[in-house]
mmCIF file of the N, C-alpha and C atoms, coordinates in Angstrom:
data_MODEL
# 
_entry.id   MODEL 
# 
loop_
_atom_site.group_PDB 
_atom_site.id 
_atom_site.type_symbol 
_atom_site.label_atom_id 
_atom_site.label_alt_id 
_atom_site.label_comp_id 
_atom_site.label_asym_id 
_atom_site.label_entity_id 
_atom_site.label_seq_id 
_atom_site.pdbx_PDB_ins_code 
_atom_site.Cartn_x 
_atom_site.Cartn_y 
_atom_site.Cartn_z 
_atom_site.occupancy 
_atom_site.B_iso_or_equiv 
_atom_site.pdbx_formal_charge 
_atom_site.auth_seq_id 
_atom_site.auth_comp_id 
_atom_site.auth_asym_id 
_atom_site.auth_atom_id 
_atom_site.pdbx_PDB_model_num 
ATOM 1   N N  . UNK A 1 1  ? 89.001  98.883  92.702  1.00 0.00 ? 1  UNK A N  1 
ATOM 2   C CA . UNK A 1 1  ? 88.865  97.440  92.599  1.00 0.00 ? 1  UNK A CA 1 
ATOM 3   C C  . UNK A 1 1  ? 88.313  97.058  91.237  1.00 0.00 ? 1  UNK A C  1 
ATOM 4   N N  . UNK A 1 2  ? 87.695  97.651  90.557  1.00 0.00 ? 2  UNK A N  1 
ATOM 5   C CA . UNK A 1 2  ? 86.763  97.660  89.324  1.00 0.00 ? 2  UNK A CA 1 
ATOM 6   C C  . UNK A 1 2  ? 88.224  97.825  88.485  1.00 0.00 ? 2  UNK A C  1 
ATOM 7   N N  . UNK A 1 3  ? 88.687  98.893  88.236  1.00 0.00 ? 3  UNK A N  1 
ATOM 8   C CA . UNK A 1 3  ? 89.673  98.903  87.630  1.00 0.00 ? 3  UNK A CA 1 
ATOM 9   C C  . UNK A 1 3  ? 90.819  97.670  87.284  1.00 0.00 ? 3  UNK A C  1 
ATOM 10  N N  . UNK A 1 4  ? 90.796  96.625  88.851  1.00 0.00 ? 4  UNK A N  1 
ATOM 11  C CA . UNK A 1 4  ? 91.650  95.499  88.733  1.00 0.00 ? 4  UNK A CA 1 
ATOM 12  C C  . UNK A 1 4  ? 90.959  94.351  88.135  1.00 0.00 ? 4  UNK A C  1 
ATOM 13  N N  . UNK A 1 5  ? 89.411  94.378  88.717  1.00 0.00 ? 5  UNK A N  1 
ATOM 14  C CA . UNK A 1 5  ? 88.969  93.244  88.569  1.00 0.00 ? 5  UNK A CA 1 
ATOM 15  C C  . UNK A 1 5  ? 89.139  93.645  86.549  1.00 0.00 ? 5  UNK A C  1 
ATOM 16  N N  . UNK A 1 6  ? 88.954  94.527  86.137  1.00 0.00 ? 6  UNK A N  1 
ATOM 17  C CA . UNK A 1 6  ? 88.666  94.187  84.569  1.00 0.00 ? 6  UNK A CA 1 
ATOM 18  C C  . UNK A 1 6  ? 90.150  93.535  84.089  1.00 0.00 ? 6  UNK A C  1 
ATOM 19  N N  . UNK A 1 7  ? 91.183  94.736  84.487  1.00 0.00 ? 7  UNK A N  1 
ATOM 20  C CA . UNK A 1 7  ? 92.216  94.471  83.787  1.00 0.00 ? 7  UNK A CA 1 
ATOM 21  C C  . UNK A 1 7  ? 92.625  92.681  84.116  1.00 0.00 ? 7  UNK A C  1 
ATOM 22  N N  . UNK A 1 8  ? 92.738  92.163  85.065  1.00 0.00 ? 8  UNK A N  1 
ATOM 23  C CA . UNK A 1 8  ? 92.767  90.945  85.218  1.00 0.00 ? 8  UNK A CA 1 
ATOM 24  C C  . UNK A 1 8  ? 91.738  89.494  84.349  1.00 0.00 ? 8  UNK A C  1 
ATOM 25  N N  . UNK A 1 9  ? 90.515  90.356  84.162  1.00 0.00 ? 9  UNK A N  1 
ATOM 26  C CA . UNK A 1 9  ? 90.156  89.624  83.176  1.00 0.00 ? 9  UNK A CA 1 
ATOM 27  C C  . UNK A 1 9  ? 90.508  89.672  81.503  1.00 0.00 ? 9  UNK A C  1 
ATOM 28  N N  . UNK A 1 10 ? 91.110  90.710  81.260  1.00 0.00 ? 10 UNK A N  1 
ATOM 29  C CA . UNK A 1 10 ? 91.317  91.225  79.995  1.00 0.00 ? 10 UNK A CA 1 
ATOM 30  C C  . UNK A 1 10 ? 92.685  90.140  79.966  1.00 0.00 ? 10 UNK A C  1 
ATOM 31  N N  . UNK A 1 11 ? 93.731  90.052  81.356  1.00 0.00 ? 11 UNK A N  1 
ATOM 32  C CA . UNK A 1 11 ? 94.631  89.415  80.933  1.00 0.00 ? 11 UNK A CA 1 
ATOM 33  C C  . UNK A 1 11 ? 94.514  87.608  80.506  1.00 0.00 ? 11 UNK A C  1 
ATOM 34  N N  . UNK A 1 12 ? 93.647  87.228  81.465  1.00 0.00 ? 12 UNK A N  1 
ATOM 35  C CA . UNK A 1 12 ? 92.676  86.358  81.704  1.00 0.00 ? 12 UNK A CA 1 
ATOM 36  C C  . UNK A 1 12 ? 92.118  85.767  80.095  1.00 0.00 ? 12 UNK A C  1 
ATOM 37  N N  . UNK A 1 13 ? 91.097  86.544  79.559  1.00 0.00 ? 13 UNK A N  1 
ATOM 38  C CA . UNK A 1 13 ? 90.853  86.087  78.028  1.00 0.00 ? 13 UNK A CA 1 
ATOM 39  C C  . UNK A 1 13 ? 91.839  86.380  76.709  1.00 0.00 ? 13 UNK A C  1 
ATOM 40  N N  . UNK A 1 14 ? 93.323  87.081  77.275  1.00 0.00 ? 14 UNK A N  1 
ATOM 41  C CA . UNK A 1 14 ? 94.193  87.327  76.527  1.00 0.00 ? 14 UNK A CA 1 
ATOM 42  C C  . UNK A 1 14 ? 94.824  85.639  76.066  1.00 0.00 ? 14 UNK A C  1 
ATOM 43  N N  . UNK A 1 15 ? 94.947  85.294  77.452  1.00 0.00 ? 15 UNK A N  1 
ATOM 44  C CA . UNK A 1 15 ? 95.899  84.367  77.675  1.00 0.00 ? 15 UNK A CA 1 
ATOM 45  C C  . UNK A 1 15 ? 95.188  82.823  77.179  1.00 0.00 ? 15 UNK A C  1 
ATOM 46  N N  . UNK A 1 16 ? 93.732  82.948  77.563  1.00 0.00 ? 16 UNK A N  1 
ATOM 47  C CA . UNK A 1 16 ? 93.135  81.792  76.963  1.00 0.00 ? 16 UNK A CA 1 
ATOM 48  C C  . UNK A 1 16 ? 93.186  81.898  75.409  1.00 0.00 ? 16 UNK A C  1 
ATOM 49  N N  . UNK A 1 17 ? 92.840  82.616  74.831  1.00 0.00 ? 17 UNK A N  1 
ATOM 50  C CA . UNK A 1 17 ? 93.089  82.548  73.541  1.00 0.00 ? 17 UNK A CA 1 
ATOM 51  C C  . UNK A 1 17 ? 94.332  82.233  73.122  1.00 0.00 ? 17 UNK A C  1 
ATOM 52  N N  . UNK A 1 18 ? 95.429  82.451  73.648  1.00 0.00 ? 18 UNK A N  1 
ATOM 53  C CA . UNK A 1 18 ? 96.625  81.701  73.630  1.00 0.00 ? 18 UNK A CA 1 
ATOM 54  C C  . UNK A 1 18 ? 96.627  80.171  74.097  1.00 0.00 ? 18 UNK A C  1 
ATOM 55  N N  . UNK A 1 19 ? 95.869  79.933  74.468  1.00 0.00 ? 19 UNK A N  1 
ATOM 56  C CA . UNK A 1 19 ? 95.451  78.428  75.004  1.00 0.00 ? 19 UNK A CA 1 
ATOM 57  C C  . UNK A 1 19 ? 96.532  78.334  75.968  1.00 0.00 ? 19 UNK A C  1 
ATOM 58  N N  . UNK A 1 20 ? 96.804  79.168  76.807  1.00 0.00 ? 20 UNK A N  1 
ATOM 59  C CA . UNK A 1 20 ? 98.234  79.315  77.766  1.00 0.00 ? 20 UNK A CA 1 
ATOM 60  C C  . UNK A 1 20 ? 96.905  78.481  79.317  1.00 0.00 ? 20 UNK A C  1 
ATOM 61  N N  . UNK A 1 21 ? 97.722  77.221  79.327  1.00 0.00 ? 21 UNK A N  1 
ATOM 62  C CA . UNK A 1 21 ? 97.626  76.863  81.025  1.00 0.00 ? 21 UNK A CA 1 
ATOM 63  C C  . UNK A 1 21 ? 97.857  77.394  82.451  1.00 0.00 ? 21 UNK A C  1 
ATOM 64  N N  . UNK A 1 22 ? 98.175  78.628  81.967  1.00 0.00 ? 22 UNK A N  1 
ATOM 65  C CA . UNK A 1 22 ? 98.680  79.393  83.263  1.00 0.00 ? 22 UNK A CA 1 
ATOM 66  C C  . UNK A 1 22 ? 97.678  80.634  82.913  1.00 0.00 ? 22 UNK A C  1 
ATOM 67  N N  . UNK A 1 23 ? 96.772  80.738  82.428  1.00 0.00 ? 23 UNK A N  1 
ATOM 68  C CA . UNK A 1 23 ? 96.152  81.814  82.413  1.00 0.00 ? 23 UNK A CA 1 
ATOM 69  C C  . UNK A 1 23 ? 95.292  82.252  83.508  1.00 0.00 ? 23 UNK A C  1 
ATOM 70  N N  . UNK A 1 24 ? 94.809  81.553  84.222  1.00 0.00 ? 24 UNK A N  1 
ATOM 71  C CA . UNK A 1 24 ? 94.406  81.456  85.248  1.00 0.00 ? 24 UNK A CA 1 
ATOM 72  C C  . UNK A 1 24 ? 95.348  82.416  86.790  1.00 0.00 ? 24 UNK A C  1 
ATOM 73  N N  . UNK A 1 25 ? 96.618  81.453  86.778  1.00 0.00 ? 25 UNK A N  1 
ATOM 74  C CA . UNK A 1 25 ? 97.768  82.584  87.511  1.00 0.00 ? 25 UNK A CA 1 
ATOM 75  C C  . UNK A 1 25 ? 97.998  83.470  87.101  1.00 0.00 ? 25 UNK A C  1 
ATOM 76  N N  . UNK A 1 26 ? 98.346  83.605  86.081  1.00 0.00 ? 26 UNK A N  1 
ATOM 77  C CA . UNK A 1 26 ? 98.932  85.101  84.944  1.00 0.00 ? 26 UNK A CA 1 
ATOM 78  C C  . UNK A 1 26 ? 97.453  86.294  85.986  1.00 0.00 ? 26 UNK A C  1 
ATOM 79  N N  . UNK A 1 27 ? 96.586  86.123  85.387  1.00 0.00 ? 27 UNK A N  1 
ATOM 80  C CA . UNK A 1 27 ? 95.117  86.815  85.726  1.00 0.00 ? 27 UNK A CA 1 
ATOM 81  C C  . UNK A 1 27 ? 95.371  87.034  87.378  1.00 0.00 ? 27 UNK A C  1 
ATOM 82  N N  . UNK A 1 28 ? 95.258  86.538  88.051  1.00 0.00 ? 28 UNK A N  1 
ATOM 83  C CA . UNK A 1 28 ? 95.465  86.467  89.799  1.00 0.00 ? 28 UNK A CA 1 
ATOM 84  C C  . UNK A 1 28 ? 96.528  87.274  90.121  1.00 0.00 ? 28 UNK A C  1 
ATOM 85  N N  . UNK A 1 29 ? 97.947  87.288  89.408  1.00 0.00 ? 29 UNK A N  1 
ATOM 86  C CA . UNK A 1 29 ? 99.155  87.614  89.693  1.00 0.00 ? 29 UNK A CA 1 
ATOM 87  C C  . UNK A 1 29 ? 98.649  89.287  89.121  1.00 0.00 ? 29 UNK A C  1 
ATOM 88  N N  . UNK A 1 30 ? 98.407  89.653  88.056  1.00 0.00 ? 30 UNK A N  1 
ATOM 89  C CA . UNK A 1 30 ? 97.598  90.697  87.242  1.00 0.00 ? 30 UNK A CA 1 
ATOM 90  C C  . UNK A 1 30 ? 96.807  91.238  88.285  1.00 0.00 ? 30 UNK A C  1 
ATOM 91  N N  . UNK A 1 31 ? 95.985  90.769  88.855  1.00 0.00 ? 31 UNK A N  1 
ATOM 92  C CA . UNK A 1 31 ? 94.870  91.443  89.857  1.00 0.00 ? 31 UNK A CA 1 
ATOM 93  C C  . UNK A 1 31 ? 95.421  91.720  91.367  1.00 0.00 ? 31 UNK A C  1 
ATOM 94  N N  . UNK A 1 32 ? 96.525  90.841  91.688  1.00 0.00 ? 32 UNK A N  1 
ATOM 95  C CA . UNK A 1 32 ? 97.203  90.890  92.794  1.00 0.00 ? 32 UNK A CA 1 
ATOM 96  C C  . UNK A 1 32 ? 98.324  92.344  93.012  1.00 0.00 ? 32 UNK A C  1 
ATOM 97  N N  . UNK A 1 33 ? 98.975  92.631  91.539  1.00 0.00 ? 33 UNK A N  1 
ATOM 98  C CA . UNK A 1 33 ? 100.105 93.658  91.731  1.00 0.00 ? 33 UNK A CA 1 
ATOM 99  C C  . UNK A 1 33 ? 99.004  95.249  91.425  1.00 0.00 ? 33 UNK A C  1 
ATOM 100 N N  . UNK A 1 34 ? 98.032  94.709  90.812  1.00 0.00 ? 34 UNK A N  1 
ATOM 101 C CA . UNK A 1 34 ? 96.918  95.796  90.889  1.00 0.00 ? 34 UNK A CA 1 
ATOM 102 C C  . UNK A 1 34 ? 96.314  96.251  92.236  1.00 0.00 ? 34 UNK A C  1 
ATOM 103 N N  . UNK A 1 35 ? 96.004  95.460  92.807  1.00 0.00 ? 35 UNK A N  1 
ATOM 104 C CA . UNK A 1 35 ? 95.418  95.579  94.189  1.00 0.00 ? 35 UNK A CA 1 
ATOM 105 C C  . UNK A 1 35 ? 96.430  96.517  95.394  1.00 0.00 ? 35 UNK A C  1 
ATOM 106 N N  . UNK A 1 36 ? 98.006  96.161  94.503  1.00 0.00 ? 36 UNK A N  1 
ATOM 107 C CA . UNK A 1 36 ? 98.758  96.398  96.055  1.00 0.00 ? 36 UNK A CA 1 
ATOM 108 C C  . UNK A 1 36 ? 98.910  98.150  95.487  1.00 0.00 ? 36 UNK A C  1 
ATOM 109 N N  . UNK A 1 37 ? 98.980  98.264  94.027  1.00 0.00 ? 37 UNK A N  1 
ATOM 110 C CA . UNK A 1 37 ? 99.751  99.542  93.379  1.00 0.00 ? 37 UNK A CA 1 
ATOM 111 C C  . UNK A 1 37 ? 98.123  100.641 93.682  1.00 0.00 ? 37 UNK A C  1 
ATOM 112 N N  . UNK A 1 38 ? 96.814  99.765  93.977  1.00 0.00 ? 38 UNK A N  1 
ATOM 113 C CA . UNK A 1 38 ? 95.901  100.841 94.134  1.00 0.00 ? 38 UNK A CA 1 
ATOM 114 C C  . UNK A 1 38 ? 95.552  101.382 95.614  1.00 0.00 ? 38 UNK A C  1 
ATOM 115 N N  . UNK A 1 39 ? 96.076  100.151 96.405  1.00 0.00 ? 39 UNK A N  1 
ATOM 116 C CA . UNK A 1 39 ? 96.102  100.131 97.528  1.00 0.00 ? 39 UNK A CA 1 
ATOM 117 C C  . UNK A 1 39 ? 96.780  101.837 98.790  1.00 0.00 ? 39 UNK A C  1 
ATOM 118 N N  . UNK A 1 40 ? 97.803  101.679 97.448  1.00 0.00 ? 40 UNK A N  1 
ATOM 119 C CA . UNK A 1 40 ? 98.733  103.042 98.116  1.00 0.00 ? 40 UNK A CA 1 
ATOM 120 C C  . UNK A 1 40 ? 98.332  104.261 97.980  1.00 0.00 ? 40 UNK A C  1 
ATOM 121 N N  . UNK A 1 41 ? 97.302  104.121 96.982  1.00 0.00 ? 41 UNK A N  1 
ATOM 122 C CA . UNK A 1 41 ? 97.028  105.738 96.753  1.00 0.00 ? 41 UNK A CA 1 
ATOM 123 C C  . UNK A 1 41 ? 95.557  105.804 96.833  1.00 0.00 ? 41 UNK A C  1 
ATOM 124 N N  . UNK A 1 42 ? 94.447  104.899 97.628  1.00 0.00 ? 42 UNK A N  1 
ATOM 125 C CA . UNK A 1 42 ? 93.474  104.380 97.973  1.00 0.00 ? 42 UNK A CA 1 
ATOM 126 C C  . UNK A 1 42 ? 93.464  104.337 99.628  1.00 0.00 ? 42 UNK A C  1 
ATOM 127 N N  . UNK A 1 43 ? 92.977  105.240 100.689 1.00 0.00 ? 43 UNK A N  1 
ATOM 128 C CA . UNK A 1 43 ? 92.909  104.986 101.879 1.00 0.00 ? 43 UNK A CA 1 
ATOM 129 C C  . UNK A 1 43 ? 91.567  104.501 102.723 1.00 0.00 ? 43 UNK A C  1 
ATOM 130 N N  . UNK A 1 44 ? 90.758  104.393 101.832 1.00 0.00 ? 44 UNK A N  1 
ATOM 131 C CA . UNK A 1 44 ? 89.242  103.434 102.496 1.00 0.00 ? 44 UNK A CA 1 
ATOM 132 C C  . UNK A 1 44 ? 88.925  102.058 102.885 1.00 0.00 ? 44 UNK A C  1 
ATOM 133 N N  . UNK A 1 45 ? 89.017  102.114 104.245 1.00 0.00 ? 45 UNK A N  1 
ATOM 134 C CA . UNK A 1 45 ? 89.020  101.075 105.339 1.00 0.00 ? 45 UNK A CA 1 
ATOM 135 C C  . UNK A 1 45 ? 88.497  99.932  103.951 1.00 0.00 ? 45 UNK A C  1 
ATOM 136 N N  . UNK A 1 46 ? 87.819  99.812  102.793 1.00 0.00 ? 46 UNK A N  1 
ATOM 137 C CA . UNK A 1 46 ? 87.532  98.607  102.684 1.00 0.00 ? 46 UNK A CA 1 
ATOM 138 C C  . UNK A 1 46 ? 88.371  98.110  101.642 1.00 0.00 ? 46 UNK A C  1 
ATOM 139 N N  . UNK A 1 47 ? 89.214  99.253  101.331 1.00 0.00 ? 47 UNK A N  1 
ATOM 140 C CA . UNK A 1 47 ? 90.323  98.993  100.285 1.00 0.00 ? 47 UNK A CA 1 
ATOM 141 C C  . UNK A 1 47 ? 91.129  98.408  101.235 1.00 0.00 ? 47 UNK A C  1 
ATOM 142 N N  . UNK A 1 48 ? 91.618  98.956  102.229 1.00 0.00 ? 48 UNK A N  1 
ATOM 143 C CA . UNK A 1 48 ? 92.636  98.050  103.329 1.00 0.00 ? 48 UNK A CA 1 
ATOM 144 C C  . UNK A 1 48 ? 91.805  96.660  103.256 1.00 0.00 ? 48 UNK A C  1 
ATOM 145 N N  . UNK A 1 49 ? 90.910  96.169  103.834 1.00 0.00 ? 49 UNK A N  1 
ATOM 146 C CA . UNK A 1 49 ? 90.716  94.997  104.413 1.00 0.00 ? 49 UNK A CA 1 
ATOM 147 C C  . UNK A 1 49 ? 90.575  94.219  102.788 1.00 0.00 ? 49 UNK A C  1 
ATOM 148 N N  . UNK A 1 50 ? 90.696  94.770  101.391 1.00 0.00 ? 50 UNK A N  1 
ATOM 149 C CA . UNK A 1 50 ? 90.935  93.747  100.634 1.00 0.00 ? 50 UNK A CA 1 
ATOM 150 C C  . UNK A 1 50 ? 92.354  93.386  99.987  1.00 0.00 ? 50 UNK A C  1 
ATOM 151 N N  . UNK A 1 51 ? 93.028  94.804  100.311 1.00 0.00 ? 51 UNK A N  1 
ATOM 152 C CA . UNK A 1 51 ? 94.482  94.396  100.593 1.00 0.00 ? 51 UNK A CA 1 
ATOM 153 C C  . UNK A 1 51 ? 95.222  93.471  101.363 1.00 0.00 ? 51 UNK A C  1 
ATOM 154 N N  . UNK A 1 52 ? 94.494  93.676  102.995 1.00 0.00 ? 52 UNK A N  1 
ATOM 155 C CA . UNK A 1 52 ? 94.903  92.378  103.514 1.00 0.00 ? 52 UNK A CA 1 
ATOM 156 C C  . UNK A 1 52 ? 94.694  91.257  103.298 1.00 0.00 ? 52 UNK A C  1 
ATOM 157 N N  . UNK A 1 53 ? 93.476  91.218  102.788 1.00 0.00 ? 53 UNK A N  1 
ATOM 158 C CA . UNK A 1 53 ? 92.949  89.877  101.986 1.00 0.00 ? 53 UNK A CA 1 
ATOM 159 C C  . UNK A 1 53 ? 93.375  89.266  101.367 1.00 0.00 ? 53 UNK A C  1 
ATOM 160 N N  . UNK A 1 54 ? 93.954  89.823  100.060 1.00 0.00 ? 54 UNK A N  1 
ATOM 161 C CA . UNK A 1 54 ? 94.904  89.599  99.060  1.00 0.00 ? 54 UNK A CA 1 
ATOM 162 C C  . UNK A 1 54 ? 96.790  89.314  99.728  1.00 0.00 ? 54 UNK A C  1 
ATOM 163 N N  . UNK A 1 55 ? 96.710  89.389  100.984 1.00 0.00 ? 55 UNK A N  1 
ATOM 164 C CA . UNK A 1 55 ? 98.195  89.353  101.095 1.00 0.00 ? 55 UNK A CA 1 
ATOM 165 C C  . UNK A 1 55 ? 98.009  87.808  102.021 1.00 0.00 ? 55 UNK A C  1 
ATOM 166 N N  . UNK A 1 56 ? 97.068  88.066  102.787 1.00 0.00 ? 56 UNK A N  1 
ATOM 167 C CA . UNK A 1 56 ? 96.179  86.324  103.038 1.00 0.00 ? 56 UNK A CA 1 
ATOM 168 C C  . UNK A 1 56 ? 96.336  85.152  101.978 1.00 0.00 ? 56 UNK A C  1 
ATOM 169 N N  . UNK A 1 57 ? 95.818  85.119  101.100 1.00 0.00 ? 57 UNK A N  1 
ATOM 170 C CA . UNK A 1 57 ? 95.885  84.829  99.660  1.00 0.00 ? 57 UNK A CA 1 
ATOM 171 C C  . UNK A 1 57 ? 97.102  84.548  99.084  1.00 0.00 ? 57 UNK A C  1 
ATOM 172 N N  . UNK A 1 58 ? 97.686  85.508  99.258  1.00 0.00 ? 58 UNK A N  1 
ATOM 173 C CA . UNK A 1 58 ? 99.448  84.922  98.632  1.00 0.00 ? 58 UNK A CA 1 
ATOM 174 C C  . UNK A 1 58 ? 100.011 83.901  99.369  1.00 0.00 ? 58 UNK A C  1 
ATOM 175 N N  . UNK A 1 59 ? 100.102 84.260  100.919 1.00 0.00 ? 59 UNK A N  1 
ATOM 176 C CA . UNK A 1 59 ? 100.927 83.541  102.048 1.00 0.00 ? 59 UNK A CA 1 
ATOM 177 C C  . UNK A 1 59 ? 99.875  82.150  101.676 1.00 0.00 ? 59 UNK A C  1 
ATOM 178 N N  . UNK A 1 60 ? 98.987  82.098  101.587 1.00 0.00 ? 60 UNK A N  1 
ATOM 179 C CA . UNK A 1 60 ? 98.332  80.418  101.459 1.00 0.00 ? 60 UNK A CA 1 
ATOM 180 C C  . UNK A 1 60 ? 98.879  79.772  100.098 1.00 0.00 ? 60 UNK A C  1 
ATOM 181 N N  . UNK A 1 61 ? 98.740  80.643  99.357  1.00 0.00 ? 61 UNK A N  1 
ATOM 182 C CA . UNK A 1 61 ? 99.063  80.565  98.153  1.00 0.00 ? 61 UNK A CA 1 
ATOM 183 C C  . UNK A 1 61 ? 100.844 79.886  97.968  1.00 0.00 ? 61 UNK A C  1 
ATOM 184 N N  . UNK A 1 62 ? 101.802 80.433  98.839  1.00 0.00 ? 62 UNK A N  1 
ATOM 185 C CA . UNK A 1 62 ? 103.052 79.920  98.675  1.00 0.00 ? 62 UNK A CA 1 
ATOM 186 C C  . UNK A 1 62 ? 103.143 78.434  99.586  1.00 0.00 ? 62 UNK A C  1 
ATOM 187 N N  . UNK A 1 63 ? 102.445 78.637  100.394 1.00 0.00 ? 63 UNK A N  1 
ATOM 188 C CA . UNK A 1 63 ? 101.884 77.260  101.245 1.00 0.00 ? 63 UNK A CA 1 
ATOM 189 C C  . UNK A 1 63 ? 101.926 76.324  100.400 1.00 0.00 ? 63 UNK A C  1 
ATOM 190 N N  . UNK A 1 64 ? 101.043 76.289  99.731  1.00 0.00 ? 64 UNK A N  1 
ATOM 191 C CA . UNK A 1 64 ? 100.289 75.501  98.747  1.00 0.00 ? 64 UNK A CA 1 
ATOM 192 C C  . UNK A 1 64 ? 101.435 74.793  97.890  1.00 0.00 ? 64 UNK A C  1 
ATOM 193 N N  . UNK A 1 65 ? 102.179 75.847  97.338  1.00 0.00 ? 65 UNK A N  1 
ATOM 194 C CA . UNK A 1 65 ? 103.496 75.793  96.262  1.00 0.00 ? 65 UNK A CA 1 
ATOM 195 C C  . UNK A 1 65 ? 104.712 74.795  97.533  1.00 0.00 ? 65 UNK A C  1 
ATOM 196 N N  . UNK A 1 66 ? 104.559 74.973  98.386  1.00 0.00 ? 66 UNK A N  1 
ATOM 197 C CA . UNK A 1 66 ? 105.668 74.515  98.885  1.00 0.00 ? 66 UNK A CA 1 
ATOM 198 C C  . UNK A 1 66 ? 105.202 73.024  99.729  1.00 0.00 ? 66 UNK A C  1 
ATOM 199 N N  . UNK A 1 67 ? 103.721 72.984  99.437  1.00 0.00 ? 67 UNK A N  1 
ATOM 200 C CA . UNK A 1 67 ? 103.334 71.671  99.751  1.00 0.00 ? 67 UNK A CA 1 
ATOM 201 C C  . UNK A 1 67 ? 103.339 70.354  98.535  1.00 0.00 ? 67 UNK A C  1 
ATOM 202 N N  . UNK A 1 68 ? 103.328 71.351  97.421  1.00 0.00 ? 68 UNK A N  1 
ATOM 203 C CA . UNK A 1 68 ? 102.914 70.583  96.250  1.00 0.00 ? 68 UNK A CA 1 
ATOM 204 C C  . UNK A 1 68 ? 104.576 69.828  95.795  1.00 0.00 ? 68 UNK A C  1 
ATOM 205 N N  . UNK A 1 69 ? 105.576 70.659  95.888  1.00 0.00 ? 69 UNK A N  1 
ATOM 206 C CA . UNK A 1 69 ? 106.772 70.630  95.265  1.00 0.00 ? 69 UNK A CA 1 
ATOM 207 C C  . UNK A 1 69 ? 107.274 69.559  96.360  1.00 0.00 ? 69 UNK A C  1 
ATOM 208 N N  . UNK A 1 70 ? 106.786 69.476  97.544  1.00 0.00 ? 70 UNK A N  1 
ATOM 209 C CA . UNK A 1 70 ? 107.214 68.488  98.267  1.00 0.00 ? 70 UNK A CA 1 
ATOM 210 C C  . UNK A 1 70 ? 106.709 67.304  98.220  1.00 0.00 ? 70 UNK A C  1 
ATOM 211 N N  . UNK A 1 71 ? 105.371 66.920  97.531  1.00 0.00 ? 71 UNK A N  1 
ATOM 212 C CA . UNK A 1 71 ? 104.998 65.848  97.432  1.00 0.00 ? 71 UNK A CA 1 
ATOM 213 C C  . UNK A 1 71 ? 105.490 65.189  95.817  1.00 0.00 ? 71 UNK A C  1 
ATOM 214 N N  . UNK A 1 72 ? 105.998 66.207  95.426  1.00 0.00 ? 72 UNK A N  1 
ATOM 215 C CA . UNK A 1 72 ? 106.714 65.968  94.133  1.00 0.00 ? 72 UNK A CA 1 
ATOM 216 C C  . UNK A 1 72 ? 107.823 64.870  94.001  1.00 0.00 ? 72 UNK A C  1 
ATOM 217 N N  . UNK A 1 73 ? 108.416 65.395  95.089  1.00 0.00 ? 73 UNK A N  1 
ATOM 218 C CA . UNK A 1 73 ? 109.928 64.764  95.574  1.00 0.00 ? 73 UNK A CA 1 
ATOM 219 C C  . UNK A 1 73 ? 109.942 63.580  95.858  1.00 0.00 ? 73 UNK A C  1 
# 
């Protein structure tokens, strides 16, 4: 988890210095494909329950996207 949480911030102050508005997602999306790729070769009950966490997180997360794009309309 240490391993994700950095690299996600590294992408995180990459992207602000780019003054990029999406740096914020970029970083999340970064910590998210980290989580699932450590997940597999990681079998400790608390690595699972932050995997599931993180897959919690997405599904709200597309929620969200598909609430927003509709009030768009």
């Amino acid at each position: 988890m240490k391993k994700c949480v950095i690299k996600s911030m590294q992408v995180y102050e990459h992207e602000l210095e780019k003054e990029d508005p999406e740096a914020g997602d970029d970083a999340n999306d970064d910590y998210i494909g980290c989580i699932e790729e450590q997940t597999d070769a990681c079998r400790y009950p608390i690595m699972r329950h932050v995997f599931e966490q993180t897959e919690a997180y997405k599904k709200h997360v597309k929620q969200l996207e598909i609430l927003e794009a509709e009030e768009r309309q």
